[in-house]
C-alpha positions, 0 to 999 in steps of 0.5 A, a space after each residue: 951236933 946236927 950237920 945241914 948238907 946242901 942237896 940237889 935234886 935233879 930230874 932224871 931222863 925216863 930212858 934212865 927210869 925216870 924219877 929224880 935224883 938227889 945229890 949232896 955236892 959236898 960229900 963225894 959220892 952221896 946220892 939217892 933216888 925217888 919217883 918225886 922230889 920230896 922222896 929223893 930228899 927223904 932218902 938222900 938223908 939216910 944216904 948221908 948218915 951212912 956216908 958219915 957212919 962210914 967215913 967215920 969207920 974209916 977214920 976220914 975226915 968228915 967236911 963241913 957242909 958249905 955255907 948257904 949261898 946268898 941267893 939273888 933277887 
């Protein structure tokens, strides 16, 4: 079973490095980086199987990714 986490990308400051940064809200502490958007969600995905795999190891509880929020207009 494939799980679909929502992810934010967000545009970091040059004075942090610059680049952008993705983050997945419903998975404490899973994050990762790029020098593009498209990159940042490339490495974000491997980001969240080791958050799984690890959360897994750890015998906790995995949530469930949010349902999609409707969008308006």
């Amino acid at each position: 079973m494939k799980l679909e986490y929502a992810v934010r990308i967000e545009r970091l400051a040059e004075s942090d490095g610059g680049g952008y940064l993705a983050l997945v809200p419903d998975l404490p502490g899973c994050m990762s980086d790029g020098e593009t958007p498209e990159e940042a969600l490339r490495n974000v995905q491997e980001a969240i199987r080791s958050w799984i795999e690890s959360a897994k190891e750890w015998k906790q509880d995995i949530p469930k990714p949010s349902p999609p929020m409707a969008r308006a207009g």
